[in-house]
Wavefront OBJ file of the C-alpha trace (Angstrom):
o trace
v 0.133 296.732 244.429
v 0.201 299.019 241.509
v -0.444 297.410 238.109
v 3.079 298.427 236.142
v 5.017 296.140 239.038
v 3.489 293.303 237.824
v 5.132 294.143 233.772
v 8.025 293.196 232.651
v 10.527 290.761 234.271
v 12.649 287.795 233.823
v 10.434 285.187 234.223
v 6.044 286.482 234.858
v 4.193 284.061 236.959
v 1.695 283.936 234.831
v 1.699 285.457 231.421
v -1.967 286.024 231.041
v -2.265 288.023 234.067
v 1.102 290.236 232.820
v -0.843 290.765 229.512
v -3.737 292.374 231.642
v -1.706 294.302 233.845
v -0.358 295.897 231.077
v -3.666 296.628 229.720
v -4.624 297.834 232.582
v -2.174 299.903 233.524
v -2.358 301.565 229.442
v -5.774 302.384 230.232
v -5.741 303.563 233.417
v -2.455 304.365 234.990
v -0.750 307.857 235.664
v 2.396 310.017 235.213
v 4.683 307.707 237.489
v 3.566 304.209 237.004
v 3.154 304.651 233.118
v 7.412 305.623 233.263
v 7.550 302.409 235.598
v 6.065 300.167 233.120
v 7.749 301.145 230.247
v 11.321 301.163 232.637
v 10.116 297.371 233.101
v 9.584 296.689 229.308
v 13.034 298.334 228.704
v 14.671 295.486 230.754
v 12.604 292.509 230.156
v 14.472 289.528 227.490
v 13.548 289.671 223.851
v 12.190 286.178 224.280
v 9.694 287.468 227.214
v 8.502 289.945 224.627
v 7.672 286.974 222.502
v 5.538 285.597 224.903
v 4.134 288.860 225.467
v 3.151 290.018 222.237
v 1.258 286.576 221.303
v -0.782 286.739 224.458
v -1.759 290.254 223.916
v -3.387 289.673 220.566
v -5.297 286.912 221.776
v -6.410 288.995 224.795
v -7.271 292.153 222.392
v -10.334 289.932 221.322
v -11.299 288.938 224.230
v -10.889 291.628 227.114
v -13.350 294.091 227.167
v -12.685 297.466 227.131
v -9.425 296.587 225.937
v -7.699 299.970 225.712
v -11.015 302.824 224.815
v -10.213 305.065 221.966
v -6.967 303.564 220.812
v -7.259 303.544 217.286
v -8.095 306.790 217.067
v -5.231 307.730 220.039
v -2.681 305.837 217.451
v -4.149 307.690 214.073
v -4.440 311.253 215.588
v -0.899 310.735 216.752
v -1.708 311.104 220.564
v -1.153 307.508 221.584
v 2.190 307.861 224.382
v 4.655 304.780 223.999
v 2.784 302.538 226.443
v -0.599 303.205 224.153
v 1.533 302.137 220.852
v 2.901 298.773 222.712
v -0.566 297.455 223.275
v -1.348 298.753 220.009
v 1.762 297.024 217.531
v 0.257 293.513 219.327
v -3.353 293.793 218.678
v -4.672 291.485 216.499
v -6.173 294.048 213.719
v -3.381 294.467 211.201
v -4.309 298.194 210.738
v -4.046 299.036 214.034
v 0.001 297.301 214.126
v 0.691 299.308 210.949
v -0.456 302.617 212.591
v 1.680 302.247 215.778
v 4.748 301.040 213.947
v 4.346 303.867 211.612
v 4.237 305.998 215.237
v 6.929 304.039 216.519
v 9.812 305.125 214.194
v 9.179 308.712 215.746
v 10.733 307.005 219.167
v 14.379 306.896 219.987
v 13.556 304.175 223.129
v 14.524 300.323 223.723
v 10.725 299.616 223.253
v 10.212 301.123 220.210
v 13.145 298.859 218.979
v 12.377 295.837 220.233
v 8.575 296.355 218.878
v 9.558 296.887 215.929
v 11.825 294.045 215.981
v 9.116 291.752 216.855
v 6.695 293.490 213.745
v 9.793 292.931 211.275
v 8.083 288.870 211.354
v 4.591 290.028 211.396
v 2.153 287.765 208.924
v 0.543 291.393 207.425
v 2.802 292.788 204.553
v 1.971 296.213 204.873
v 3.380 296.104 208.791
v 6.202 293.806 208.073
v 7.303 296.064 205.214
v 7.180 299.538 207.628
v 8.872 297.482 210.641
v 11.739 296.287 208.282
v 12.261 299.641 206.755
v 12.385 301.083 210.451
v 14.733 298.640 211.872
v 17.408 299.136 208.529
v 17.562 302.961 210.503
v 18.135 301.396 214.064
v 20.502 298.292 213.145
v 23.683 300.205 212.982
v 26.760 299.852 214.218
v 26.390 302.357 217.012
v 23.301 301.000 218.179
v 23.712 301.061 222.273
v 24.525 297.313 222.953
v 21.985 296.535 225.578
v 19.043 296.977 223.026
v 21.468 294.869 220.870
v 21.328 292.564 223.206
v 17.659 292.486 223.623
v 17.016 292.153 220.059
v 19.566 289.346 219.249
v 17.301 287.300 222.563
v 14.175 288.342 220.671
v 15.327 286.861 216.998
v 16.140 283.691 218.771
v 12.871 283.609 220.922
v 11.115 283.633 217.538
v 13.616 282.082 214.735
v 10.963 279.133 213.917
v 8.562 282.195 212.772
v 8.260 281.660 208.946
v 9.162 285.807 208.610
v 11.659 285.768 210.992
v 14.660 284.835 209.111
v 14.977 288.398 207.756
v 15.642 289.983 211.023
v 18.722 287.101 212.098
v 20.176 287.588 208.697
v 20.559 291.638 209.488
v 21.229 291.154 212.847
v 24.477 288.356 211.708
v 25.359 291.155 208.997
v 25.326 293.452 212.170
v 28.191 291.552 214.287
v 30.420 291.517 211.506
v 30.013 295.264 211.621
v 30.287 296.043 215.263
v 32.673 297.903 217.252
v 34.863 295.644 219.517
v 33.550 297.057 222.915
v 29.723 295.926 221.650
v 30.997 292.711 220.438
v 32.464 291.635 223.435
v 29.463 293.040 225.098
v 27.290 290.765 223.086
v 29.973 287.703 223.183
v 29.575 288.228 226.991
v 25.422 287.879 227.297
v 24.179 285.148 229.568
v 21.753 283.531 227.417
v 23.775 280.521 225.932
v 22.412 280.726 222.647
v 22.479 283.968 221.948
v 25.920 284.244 223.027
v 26.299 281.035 220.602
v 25.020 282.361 217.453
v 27.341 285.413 217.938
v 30.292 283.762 218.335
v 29.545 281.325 214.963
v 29.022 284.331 213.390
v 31.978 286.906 214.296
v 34.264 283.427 214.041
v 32.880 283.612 210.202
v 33.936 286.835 210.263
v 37.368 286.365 211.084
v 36.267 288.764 214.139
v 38.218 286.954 216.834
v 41.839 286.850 217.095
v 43.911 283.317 218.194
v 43.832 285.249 221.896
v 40.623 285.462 222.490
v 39.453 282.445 220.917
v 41.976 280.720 223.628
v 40.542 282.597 226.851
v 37.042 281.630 225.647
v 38.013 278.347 225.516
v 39.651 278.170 228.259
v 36.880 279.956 230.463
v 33.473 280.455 228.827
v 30.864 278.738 230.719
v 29.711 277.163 228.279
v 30.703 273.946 226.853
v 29.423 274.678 223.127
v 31.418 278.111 223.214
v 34.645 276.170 224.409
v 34.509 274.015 222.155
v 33.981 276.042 219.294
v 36.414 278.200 219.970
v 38.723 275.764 220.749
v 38.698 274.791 217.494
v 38.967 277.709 216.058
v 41.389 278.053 218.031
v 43.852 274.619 216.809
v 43.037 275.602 213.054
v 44.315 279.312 213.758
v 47.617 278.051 215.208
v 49.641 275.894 213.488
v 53.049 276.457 215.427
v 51.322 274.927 218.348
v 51.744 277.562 221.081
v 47.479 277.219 220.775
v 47.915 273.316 222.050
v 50.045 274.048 225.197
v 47.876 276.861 226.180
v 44.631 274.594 225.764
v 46.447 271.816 228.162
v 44.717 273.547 230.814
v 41.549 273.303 229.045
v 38.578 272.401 231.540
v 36.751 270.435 228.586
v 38.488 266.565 227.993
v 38.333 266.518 224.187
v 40.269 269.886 224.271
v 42.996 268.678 226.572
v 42.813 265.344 224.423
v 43.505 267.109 221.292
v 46.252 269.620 222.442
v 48.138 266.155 223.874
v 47.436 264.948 220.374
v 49.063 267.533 218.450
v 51.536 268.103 220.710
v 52.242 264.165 220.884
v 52.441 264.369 217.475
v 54.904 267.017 217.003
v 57.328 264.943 219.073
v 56.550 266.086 222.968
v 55.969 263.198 224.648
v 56.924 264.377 228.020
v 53.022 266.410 227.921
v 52.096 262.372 226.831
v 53.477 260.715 229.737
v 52.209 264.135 232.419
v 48.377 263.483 231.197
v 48.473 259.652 231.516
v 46.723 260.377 235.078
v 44.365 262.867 233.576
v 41.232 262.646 235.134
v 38.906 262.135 231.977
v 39.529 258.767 230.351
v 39.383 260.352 226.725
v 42.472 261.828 227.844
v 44.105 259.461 229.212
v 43.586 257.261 225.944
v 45.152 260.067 223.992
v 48.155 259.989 226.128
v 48.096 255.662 226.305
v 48.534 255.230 222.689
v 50.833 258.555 221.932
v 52.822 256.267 224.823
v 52.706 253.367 223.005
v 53.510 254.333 219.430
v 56.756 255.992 221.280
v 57.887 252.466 222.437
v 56.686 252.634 226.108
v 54.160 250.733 227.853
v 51.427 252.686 229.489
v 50.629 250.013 231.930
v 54.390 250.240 233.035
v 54.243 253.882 233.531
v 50.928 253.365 235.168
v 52.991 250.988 237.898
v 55.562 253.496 238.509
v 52.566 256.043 239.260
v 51.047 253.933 241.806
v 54.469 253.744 242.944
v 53.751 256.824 245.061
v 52.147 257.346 248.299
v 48.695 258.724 247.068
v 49.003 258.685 242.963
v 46.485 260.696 241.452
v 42.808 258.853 240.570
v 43.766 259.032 236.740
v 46.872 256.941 237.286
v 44.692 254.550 239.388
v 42.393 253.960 236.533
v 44.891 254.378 234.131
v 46.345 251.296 235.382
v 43.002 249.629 235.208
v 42.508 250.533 231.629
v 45.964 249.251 230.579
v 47.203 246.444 233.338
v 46.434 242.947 233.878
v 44.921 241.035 236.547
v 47.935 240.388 237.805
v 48.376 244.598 238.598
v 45.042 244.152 241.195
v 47.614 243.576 244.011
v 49.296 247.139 243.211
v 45.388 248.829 242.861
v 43.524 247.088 246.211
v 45.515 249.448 248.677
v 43.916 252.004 247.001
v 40.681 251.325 247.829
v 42.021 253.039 251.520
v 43.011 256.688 249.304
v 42.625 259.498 250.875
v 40.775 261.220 248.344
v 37.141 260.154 247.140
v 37.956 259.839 243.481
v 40.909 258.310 244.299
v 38.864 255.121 245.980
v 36.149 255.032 243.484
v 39.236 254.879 240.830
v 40.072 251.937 242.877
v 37.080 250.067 242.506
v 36.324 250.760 238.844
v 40.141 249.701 238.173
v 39.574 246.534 240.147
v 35.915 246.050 237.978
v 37.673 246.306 234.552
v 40.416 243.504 235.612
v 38.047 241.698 236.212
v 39.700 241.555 239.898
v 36.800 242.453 242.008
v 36.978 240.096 245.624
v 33.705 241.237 248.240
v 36.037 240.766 251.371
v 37.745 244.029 249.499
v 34.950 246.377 248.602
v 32.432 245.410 251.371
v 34.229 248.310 254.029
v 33.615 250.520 251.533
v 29.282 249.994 251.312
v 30.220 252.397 254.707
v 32.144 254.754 252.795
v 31.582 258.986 253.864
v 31.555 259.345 250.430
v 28.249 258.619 248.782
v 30.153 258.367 245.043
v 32.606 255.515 246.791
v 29.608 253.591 247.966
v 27.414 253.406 244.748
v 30.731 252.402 242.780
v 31.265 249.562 245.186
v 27.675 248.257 245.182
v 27.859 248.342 241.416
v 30.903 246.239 241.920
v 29.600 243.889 244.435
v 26.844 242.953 242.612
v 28.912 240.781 240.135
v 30.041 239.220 242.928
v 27.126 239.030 245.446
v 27.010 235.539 245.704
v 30.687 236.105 247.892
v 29.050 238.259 250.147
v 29.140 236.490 253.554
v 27.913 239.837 255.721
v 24.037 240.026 257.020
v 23.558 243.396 254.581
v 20.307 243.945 256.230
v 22.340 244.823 259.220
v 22.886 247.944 256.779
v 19.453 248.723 256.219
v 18.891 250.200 259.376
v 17.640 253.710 259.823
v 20.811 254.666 261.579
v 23.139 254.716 258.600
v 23.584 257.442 255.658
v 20.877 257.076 252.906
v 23.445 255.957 250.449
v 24.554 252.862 252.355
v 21.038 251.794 253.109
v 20.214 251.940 249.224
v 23.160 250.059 248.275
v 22.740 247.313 251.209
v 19.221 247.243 249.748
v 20.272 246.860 246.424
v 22.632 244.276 246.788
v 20.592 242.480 248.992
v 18.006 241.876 246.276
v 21.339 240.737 244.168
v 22.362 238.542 246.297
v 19.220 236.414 247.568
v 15.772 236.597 246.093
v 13.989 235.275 249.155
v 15.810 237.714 252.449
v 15.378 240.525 249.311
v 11.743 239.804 249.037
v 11.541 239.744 253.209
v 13.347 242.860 253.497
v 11.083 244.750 250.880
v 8.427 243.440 253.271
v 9.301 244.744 256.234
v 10.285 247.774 254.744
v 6.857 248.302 253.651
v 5.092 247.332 256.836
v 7.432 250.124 258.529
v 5.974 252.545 255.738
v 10.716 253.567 255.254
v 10.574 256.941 253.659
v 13.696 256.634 251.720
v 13.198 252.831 250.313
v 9.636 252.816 250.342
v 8.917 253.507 246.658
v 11.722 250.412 245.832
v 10.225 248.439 248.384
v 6.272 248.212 246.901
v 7.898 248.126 243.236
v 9.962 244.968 244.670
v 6.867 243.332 246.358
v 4.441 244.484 243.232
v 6.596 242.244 241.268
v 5.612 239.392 242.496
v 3.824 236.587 242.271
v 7.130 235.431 239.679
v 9.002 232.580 239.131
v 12.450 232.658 240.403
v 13.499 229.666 239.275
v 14.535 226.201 240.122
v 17.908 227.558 241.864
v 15.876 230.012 243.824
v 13.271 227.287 245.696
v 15.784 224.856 246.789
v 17.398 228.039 249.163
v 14.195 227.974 249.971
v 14.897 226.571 253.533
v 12.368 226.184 256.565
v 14.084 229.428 258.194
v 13.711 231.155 255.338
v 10.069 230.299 254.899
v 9.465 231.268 258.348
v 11.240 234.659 258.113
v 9.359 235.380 255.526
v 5.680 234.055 256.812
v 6.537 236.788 259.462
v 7.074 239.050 257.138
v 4.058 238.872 255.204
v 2.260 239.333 258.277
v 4.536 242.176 259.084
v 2.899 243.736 256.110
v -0.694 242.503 255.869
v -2.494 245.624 256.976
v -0.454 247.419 253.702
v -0.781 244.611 251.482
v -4.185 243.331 252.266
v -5.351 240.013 252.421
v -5.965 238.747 249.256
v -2.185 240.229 248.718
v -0.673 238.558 251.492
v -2.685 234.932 251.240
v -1.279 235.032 247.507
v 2.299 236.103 248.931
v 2.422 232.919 251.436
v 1.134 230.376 248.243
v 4.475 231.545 246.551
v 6.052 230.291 249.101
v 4.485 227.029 248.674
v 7.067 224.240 246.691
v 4.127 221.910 246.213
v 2.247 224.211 244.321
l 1 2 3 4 5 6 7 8 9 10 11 12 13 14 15 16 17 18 19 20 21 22 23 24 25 26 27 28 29 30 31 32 33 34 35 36 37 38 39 40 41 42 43 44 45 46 47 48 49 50 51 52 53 54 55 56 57 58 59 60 61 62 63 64 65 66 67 68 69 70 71 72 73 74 75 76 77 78 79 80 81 82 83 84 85 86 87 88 89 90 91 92 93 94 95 96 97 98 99 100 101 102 103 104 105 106 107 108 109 110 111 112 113 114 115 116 117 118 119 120 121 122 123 124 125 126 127 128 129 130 131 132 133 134 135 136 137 138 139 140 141 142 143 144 145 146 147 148 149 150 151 152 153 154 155 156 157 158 159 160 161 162 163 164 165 166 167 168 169 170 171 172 173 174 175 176 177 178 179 180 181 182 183 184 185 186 187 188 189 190 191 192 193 194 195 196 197 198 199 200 201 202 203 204 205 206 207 208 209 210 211 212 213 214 215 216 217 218 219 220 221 222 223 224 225 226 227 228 229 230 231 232 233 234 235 236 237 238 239 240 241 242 243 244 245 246 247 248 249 250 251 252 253 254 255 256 257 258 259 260 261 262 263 264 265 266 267 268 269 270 271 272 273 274 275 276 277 278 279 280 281 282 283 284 285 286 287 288 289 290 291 292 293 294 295 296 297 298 299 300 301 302 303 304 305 306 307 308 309 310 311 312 313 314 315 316 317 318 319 320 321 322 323 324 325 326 327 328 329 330 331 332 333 334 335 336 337 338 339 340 341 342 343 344 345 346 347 348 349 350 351 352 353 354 355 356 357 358 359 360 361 362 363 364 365 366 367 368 369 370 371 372 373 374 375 376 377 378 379 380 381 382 383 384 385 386 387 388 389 390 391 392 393 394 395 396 397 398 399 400 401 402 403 404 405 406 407 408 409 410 411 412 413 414 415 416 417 418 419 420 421 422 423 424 425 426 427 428 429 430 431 432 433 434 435 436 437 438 439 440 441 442 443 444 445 446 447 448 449 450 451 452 453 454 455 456 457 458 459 460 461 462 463 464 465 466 467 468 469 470 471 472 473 474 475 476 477 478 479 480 481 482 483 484 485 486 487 488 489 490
């Protein structure tokens, strides 16, 4: 493989070896793999080129035979661009300041991201030249992709103590822009690049009510949304913002366009996101409900009314209702949807309505969200639990059953928990296996008084056999203490 096709890139596998690659391919490569290597440093992140240029300075003291003759390549002006990279991140300060002063003769992406990177150098005399260089190149015409580079490159390095300069003309830059490179740079995949941009053009007063919407309404990012959103509320005071910013995908969003709008008199959007989906919501809607005269919990009741209400309404009901309102939730627990039946059981958990005969059907639930809400249920209520849960346990069933049955069989009964942990660990289980030593690595402990008198001769037995079970994993000085726990004389 040719040297230049291991420079550049997204992400190097090791940076170290990149840094000699490139040396090596300076020094020795030809014609075609030289263009290749600077084509590869044209489209590699400003915050690779971080990385890059502080492992090249430590490697120009180290490598031998580092690049021959480049100092006097760079002074006699004969250095090509791939010469004057390895050059502006050597570690003598002369040599940077000779290949930045070469690099303002280069109308390339390199040059301009080298000299972006020198604009923060520690030497004056380089930091000066690089500044002065990149005040010609920072324009509002500059091609957007090397914009783009740059802006990832003054974030790679912003806790640099020289650094600042080049974000504050790069922020004076985005006021400046044309629209097609703004958007270009409002579009960039790197979070905070895109971030920074948009607190800065929203400064600006850059971004119209429009697009401040649609980027809240779609950016993939969650920061962006919600900056933008609002933007977006303060922009708009006639409230056409709030209805558009219903559909929001982000729950304080939604929560404060059903705010404003409750406000303004609307409660029909109030009652509609009662069964929203994210509880912040939902309490938004509850008390614009109740300061209107309505009870929520009433509307809630209506809701559940209908053959399959939505999951919101479901635990709408639980937030608001009263135990008495756990006869209208329990056929839930049989909703078609997933959320729907988890709604179920968390409704049921906060009226404090929870019965195991209920919930137990659903440790076998398809859906593996369904079954860790109702173990988290069950357990407040484990000692109702009538079913032999270690029935569960077995290999045959999904891994989420068998980690709740194991869970709540620890819940339920110290002694068939500590058994079960036993066996589990004699049968070396690969999904319960790490919970199985922690649970047997806990003991010896004292379970208490409550514990030793279900301590019944079956039990003792089962779990004699167990021990054994386990012996060649525990050892014997493991198991012979394991079987003195057992002991109620002791």
């Amino acid at each position: 493989m040719e040297a230049s096709e291991h420079v550049g890139g997204d992400a190097p596998g090791d940076r170290w070896d990149v840094a000699n690659q490139l040396i090596a391919t300076t020094r020795d490569a030809r014609g075609e793999d030289r263009s290749r290597a600077l084509l590869a440093l044209a489209t590699s992140p400003g915050s690779w080129w971080a990385a890059l240029d502080a492992t090249l300075r430590s490697q120009s003291w180290h490598v031998q035979d580092y690049v021959p003759g480049l100092t006097d390549l760079v002074a006699e002006g004969r250095a090509d661009l791939l010469e004057l990279v390895v050059a502006g991140c050597h570690h003598n300060g002369r040599l940077r300041g000779a290949a930045v002063a070469r690099l303002r003769a280069h109308d390339h992406p390199v040059a301009d991201v080298l000299l972006a990177l020198r604009s923060a150098d520690w030497a004056d005399p380089v930091r000066d030249a690089a500044r002065a260089a990149c005040e010609r190149s920072l324009t509002p015409d500059i091609d957007p992709e090397r914009l783009l580079v740059i802006a990832d490159l003054a974030d790679a390095i912003r806790d640099r103590v020289r650094a600042r300069w080049l974000r504050e003309r790069l922020d004076d830059l985005v006021t400046r822009l044309p629209d097609p490179a703004l958007t270009r740079l409002l579009s960039d995949a790197r979070p905070r690049v895109r971030r920074h941009a948009y607190r800065v053009a929203l400064a600006a007063g850059r971004l119209p009510v429009d697009r401040l919407v649609a980027a809240a309404l779609d950016d993939p990012d969650n920061v962006i949304r919600t900056v933008c959103a609002n933007a977006a509320f303060a922009a708009a005071p006639d409230l056409s913002v709030a209805r558009s910013l219903l559909a929001a995908r982000l729950p304080l969003v939604r929560s404060e366009a059903v705010r404003l709008l409750a406000r303004d008199g609307d409660l029909a959007v109030a009652r509609a996101a009662l069964a929203d989906p994210a509880p912040v919501v939902r309490l938004v809607a509850q008390v614009a409900v109740g300061k209107a005269g309505d009870d929520p919990a009433a509307c809630y009741r209506e809701l559940l009314a209908r053959a399959a209400p939505e999951p919101g309404a479901i635990a709408g009901l639980g937030e608001t209702g009263t135990a008495a309102d756990a006869e209208l939730i329990a056929p839930r627990l049989a909703h078609p949807a997933a959320r729907g039946r988890a709604a179920a059981v968390r409704a049921l958990v906060a009226l404090d309505a929870v019965r195991a005969e209920q919930l137990l059907p659903l440790l076998r639930d398809p859906s593996a969200a369904v079954v860790a809400q109702a173990a988290s249920a069950l357990c407040g209520v484990a000692h109702e639990i009538s079913e032999p849960l270690h029935e569960l346990l077995g290999a045959g069933h999904p891994v989420p059953v068998r980690r709740a049955a194991y869970r709540l069989l620890l819940v339920r009964d110290v002694w068939r928990g500590l058994a079960a942990s036993l066996r589990l660990l004699a049968t070396a289980d690969p999904v319960l296996l790490a919970q199985a030593r922690s649970e047997v690595d806990a003991w010896p402990r004292n379970p208490g008084p409550r514990a030793y008198r279900q301590l019944t001769p079956e039990v003792v037995a089962e779990l004699r056999a167990a021990i054994e079970q386990a012996r060649p994993v525990l050892g014997d000085s493991r198991a012979e203490l394991l079987h003195w726990c057992l002991r109620q004389d002791r």
